[in-house]
C-alpha positions as CSV (number, residue, x, y, z in Angstrom):
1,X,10.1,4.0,-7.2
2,X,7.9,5.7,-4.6
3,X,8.4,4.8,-1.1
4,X,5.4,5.1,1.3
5,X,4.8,4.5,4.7
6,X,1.5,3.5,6.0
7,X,0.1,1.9,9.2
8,X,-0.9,-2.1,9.0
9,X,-4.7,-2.4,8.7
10,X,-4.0,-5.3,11.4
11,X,-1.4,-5.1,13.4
12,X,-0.9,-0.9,13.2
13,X,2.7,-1.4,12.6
14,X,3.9,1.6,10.2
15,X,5.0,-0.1,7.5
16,X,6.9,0.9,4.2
17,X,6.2,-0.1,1.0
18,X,7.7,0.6,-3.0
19,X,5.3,2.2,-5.3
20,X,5.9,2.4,-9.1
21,X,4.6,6.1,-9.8
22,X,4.6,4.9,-13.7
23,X,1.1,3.5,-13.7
24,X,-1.4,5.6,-12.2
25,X,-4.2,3.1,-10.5
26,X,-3.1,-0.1,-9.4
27,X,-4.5,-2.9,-6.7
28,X,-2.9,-5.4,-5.3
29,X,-2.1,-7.7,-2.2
30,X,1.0,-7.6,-0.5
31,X,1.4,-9.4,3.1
32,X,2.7,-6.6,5.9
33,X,6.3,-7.3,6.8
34,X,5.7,-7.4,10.8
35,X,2.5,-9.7,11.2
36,X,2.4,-11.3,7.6
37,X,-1.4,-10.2,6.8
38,X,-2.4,-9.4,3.7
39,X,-3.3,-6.2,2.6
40,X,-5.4,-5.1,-0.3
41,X,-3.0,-1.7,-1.8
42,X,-4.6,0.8,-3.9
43,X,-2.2,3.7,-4.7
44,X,-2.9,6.2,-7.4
45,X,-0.6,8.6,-9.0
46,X,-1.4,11.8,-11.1
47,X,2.0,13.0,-13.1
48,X,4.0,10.7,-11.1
49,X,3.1,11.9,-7.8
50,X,1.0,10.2,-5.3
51,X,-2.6,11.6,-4.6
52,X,-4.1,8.9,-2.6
53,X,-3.3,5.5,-0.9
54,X,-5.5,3.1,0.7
55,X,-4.6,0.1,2.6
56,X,-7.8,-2.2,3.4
57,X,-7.9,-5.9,5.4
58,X,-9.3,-8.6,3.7
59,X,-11.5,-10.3,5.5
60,X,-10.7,-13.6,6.0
C-alpha cells in the first residue's frame, strides 16, 4: 500500500489516504475523514510508483 496525503477539495484539511500501487488507473469515491464529503480519487501508478493524483468535489 501507498500512502498519500492530499488537501480536501472542501474543507482543505490535509488528508491521508491508502493507495494500492498494483493497478495502475483507478477512480473512486471515498468521503474525507474531517468533514465527511465525498471525494472523486483518481490515482495512477506507472511500475508501482505514483505519477499523478487528483482529488475532485462532486457537485452535489
Amino acid at each position: 500500500m501507498y500512502e498519500h496525503f492530499f488537501q480536501c477539495p472542501y474543507c482543505w484539511e490535509e488528508i491521508s489516504m491508502l493507495l494500492d500501487p498494483s493497478v495502475n488507473y483507478q477512480v473512486y469515491v471515498e468521503d474525507c475523514e474531517v468533514c465527511c464529503n465525498p471525494i472523486e480519487i483518481h490515482p495512477r501508478f506507472e511500475e508501482q510508483e505514483l505519477i499523478s493524483f487528483e482529488a475532485i468535489s462532486i457537485e452535489q
